[in-house]
C-alpha positions as CSV (number, residue, x, y, z in Angstrom):
1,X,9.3,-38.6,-0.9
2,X,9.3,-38.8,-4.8
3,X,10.8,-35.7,-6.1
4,X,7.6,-33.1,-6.4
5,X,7.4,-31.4,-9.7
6,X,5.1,-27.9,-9.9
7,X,3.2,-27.5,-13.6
8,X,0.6,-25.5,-14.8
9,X,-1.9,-24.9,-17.2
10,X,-1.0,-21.8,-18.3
11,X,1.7,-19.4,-17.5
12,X,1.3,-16.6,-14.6
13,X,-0.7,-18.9,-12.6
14,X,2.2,-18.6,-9.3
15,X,4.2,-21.7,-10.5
16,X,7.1,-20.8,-8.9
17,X,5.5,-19.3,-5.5
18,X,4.2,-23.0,-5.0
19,X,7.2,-24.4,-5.8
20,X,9.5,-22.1,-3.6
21,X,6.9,-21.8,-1.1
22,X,6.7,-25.9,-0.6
23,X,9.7,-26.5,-1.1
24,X,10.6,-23.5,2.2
25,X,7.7,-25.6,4.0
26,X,10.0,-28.7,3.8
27,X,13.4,-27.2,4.7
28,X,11.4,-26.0,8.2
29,X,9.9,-29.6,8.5
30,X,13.5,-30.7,8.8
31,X,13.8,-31.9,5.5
32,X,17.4,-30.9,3.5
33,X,15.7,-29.6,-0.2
34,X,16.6,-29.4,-3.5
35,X,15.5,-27.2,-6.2
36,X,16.0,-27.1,-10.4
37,X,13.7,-26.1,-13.2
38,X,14.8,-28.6,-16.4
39,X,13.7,-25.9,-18.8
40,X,14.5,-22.2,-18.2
41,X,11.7,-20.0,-19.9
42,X,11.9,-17.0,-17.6
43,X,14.9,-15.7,-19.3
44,X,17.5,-12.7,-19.1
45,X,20.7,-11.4,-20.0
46,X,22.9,-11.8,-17.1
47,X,26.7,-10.9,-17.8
48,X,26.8,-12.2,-20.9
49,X,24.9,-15.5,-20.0
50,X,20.9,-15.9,-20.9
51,X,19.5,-17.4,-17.3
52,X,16.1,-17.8,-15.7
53,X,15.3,-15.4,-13.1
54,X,13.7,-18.9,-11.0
55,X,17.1,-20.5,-10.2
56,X,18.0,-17.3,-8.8
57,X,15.8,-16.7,-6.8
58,X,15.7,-19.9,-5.3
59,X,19.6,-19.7,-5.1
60,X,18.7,-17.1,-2.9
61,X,15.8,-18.4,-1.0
62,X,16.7,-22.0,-0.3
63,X,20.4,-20.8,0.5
64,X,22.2,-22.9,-2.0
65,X,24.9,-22.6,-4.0
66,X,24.4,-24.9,-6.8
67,X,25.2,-23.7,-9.9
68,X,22.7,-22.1,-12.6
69,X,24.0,-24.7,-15.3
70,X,22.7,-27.4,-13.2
71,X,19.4,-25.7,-11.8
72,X,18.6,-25.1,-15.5
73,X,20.8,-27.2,-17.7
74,X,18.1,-26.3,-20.9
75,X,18.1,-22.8,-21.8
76,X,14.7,-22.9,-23.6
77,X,15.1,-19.5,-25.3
78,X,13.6,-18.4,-28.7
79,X,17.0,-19.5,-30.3
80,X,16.8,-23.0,-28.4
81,X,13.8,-23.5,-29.9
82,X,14.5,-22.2,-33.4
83,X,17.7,-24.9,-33.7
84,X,16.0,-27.6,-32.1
85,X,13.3,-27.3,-34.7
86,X,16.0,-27.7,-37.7
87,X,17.3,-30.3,-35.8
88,X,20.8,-29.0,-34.5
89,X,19.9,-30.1,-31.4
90,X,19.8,-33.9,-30.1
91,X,17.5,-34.6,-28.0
92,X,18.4,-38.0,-26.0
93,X,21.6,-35.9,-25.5
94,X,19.5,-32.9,-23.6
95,X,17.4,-36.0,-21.3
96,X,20.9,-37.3,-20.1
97,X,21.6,-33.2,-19.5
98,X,18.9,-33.2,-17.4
99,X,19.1,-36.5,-15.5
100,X,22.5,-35.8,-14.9
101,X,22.0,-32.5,-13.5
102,X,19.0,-33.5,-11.1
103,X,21.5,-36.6,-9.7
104,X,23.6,-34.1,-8.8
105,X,21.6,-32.0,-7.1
106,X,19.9,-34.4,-5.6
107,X,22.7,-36.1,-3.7
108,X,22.5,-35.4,-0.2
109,X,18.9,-34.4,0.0
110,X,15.5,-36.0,1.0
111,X,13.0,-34.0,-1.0
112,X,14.0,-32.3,-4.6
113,X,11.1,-29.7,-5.8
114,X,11.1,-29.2,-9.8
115,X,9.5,-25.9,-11.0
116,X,8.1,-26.9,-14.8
117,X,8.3,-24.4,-17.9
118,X,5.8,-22.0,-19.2
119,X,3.4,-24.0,-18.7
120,X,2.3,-28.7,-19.1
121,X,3.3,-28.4,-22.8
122,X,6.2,-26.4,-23.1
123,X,9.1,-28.3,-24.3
124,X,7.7,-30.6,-26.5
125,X,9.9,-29.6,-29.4
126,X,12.5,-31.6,-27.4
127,X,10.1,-34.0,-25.8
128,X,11.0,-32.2,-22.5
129,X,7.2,-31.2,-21.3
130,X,6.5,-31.1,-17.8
131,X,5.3,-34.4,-18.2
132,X,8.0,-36.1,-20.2
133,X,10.3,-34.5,-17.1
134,X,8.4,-35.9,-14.9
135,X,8.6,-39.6,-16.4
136,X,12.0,-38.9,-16.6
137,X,12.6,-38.1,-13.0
138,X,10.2,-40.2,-11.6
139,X,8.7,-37.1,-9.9
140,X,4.8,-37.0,-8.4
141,X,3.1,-33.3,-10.1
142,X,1.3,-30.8,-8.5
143,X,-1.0,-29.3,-10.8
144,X,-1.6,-25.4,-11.1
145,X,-4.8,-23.7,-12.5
146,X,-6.6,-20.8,-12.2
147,X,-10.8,-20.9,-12.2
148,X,-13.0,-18.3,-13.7
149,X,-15.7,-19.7,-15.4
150,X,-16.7,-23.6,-16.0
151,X,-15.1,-23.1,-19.6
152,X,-12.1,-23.4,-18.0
153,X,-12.2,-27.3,-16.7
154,X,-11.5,-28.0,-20.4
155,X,-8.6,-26.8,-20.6
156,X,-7.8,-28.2,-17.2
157,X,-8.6,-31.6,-18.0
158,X,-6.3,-31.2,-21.0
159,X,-3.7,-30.6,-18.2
160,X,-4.8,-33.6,-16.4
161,X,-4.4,-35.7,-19.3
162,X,-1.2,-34.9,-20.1
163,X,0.2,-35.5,-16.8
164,X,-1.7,-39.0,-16.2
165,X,-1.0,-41.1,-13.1
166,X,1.8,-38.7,-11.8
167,X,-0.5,-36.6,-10.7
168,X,-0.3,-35.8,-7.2
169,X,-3.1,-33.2,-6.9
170,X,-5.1,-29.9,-8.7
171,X,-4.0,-26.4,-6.8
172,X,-6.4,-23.8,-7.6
173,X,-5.0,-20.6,-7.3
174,X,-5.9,-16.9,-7.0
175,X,-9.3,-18.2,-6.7
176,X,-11.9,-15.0,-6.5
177,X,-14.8,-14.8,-4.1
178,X,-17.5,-15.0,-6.3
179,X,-16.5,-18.4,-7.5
180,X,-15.0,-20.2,-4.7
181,X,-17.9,-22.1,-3.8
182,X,-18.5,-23.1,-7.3
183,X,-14.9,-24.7,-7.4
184,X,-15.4,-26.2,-3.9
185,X,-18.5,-27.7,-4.6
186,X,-18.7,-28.2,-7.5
187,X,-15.5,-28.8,-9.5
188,X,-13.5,-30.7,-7.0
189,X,-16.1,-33.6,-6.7
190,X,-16.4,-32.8,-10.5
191,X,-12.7,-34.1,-10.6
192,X,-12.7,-36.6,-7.4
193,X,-15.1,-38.7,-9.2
194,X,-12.3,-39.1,-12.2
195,X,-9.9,-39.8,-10.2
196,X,-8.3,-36.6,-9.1
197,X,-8.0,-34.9,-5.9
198,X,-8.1,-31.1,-5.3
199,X,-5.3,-30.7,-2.8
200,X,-6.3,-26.7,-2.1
201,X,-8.2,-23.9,-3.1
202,X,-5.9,-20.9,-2.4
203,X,-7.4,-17.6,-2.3
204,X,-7.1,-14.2,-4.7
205,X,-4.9,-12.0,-2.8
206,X,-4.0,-8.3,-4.4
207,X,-0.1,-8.7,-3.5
208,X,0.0,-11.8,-5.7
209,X,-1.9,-10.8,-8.4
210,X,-0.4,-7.6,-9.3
211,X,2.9,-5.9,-10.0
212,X,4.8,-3.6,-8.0
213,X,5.8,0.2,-9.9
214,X,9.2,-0.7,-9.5
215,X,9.0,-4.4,-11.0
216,X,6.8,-2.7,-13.8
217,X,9.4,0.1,-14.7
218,X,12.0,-2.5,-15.1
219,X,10.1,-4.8,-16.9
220,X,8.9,-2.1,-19.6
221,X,12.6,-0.8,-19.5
222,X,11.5,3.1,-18.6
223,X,12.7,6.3,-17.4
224,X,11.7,7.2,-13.6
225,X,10.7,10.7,-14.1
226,X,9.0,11.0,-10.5
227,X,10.4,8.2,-8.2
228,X,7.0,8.4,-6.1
229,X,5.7,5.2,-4.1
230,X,7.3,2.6,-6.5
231,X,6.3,-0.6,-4.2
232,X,2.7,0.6,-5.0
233,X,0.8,-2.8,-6.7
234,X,-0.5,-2.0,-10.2
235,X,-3.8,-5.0,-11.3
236,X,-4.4,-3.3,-14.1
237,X,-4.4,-0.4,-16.7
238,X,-6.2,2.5,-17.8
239,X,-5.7,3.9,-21.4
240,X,-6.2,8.0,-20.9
241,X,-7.3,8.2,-24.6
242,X,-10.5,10.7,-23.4
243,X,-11.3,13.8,-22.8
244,X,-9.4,15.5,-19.3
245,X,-13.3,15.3,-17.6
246,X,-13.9,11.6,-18.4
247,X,-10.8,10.7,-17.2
248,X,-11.0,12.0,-13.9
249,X,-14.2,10.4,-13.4
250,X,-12.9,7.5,-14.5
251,X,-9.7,7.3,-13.1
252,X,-11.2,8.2,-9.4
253,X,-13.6,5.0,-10.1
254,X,-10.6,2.6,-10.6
255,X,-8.2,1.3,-7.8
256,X,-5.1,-0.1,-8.2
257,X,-4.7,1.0,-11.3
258,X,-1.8,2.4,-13.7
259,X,-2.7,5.1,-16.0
260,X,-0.9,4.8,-19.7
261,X,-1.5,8.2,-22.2
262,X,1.0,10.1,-24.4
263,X,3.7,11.8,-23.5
264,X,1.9,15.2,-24.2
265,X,-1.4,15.0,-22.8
266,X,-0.7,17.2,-20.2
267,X,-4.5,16.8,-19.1
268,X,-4.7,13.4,-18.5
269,X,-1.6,13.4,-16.5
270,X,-3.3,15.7,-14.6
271,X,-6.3,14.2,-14.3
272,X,-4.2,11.0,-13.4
273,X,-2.3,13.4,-10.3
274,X,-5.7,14.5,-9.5
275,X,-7.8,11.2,-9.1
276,X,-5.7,10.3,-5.7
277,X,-6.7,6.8,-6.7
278,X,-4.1,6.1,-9.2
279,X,-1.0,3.7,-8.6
280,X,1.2,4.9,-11.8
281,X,1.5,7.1,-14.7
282,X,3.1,5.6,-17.8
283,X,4.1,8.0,-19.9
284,X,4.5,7.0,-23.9
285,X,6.3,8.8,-27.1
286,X,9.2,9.9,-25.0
287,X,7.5,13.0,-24.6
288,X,8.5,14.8,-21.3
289,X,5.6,16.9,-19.8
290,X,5.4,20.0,-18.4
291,X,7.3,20.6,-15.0
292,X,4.4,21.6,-13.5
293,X,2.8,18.1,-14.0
294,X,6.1,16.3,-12.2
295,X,5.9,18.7,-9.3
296,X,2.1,17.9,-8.6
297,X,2.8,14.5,-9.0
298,X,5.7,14.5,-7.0
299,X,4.3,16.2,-4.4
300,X,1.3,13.5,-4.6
301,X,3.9,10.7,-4.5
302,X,2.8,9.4,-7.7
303,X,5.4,7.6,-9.8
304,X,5.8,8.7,-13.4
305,X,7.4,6.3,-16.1
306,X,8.4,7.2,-19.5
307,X,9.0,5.2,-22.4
308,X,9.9,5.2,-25.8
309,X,7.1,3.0,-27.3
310,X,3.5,3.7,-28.2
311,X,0.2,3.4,-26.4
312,X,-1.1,0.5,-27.8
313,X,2.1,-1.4,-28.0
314,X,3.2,-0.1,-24.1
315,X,-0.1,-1.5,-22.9
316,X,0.2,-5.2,-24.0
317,X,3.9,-5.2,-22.8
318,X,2.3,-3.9,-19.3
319,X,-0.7,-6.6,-19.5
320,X,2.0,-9.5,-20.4
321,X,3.6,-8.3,-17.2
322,X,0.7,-8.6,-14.9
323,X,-0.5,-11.8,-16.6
324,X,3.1,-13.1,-16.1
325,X,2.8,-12.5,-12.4
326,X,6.1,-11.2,-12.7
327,X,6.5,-9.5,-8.8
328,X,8.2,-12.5,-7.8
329,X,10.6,-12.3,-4.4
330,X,10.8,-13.2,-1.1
331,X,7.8,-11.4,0.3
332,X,5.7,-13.3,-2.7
333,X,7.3,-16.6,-1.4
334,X,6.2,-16.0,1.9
335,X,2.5,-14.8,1.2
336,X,1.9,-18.0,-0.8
337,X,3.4,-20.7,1.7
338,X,1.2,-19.0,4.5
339,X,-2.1,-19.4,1.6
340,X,-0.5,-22.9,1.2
341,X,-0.4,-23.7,4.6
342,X,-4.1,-22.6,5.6
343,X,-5.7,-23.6,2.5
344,X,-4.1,-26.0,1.0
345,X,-3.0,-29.7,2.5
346,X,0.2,-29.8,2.9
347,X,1.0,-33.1,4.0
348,X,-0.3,-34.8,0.9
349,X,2.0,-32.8,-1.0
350,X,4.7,-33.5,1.1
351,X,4.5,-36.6,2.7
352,X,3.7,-37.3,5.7
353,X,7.6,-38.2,7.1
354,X,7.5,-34.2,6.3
355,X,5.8,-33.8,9.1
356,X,8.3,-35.0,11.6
């Protein structure tokens, strides 16, 4: 098969969850896989190196030991992007970077899966967008997008566009109730009679569309005041700006949910302890509350975070980290190829040899 590469329309649509998932999928079909991601956008300090938190999972996952430098030979950090724009960086020298590194990895397998950046356009700076990476490889794409509201085949057939005949196949994914049958029939004929085929339509499952406590205390770098049930999945937040009555009304009204109030609003925290429907409390300021608060909530289970920041700022860091889809591990992996595999086909990604 044509090596496979996984692009999306935006980011947080569960790029890399297709991409590991298929590429587990082949591996099991007997298949001996490869894995890189050109452009490393995910990024994090790791002993004094800046690396994508992608390669290493899949280091992990597909049980190779490539080396990061060749999973993601283009760091494509803020810094990256900063020289590349005042042109210190030369960009037929970055292509040869990559082709070298994906002949290398390649060698020896049958099937090489290529996670893309951020999203179809990033890297065009260095003319090293999902689809430039794609002509260069000579890879087939798999196309991510989410579906909300018929608005949204715009920006998809932007996407489309931009990928051209490489295009393999649309995945929707975390596709809600309420509109599945709109996408199925609707939108996929919609985009069959252009030309492009809907390979799946996977489902909205909670696991994959939140974040776990623990995932979102490291991500907003906070204090564990109250270690509570930290694989509890947070979908969204709750600002405990009200009064200590509203809040418990509205608090017990919301599920999955992570409250974020000052450091000293005792009441809210409370209110939060009380509700028995909340996932989290985010505490902000730095301000420690009363013990009395961390016992109950202790004694509840309910995990208390503390940070530095303020509301307002604490809350868009916590959304970015939800919209990022950032609980990303084995478990996720596994969840998404068993979506792929009953909702999705499979083969036509794959190949049918794949199915040996």
């Amino acid at each position: 098969m044509n090596p496979l590469l996984v692009t999306s329309t935006a980011e947080g649509t569960g790029k890399t969850a297709v991409t590991l998932a298929l590429a587990r999928i082949a591996a099991d079909r007997g298949r001996d896989v490869g894995y890189m991601k050109p452009t490393g956008t995910r990024l994090q300090s790791v002993v004094g190196k800046t690396l994508d938190e992608d390669p290493m999972l899949a280091r992990e996952l597909l049980g190779t030991d490539a080396e990061m430098h060749e999973m993601e030979p283009v760091v494509y950090s803020p810094t990256f992007i900063e020289g590349a724009i005042r042109g210190r960086e030369d960009v037929d020298e970055l292509h040869d970077r990559v082709r070298e590194a994906f002949d290398g990895l390649a060698e020896g397998t049958d099937a090489m899966f290529v996670e893309g950046g951020g999203d179809v356009h990033t890297g065009g700076v260095v003319d090293l967008t999902d689809p430039d990476v794609a002509r260069l490889l000579d890879a087939d794409v798999v196309l991510v997008a989410e579906y909300g509201a018929p608005g949204d085949v715009d920006d998809l057939l932007t996407a489309v566009d931009a990928v051209g005949d490489r295009l393999a196949g649309v995945l929707f994914n975390r596709v809600a109730d309420a509109v599945r049958d709109d996408v199925e029939a609707d939108v996929a004929p919609f985009l069959r009679a252009r030309g492009h085929e809907t390979v799946g339509v996977l489902p909205e499952v909670a696991e994959l569309s939140g974040v776990r406590v623990s995932t979102l205390a490291d991500e907003l770098g906070a204090d564990v005041l109250v270690e509570g049930d930290d694989a509890a999945l947070v979908q969204r937040f709750l600002v405990g700006a009200m009064g200590a009555e509203e809040a418990l009304r509205r608090f017990r009204r919301s599920r999955d949910a992570a409250v974020i109030t000052g450091g000293d609003r005792s009441d809210i925290a409370t209110a939060a302890v009380e509700a028995n429907s909340v996932r989290c409390l985010v505490l902000t300021g730095g301000h420690r509350p009363p013990g009395s608060v961390l016992g109950t909530a202790e004694e509840a289970g309910l995990p208390v975070l503390s940070v530095t920041g303020d509301t307002r700022s604490t809350v868009d860091r916590a959304e970015d980290v939800v919209r990022g889809g950032r609980t990303r591990d084995a478990r996720t992996v596994e969840l998404m190829r068993d979506l792929l595999e009953t909702h999705a086909d499979v083969t036509a990604l794959l190949g049918d040899g794949s199915a040996e």
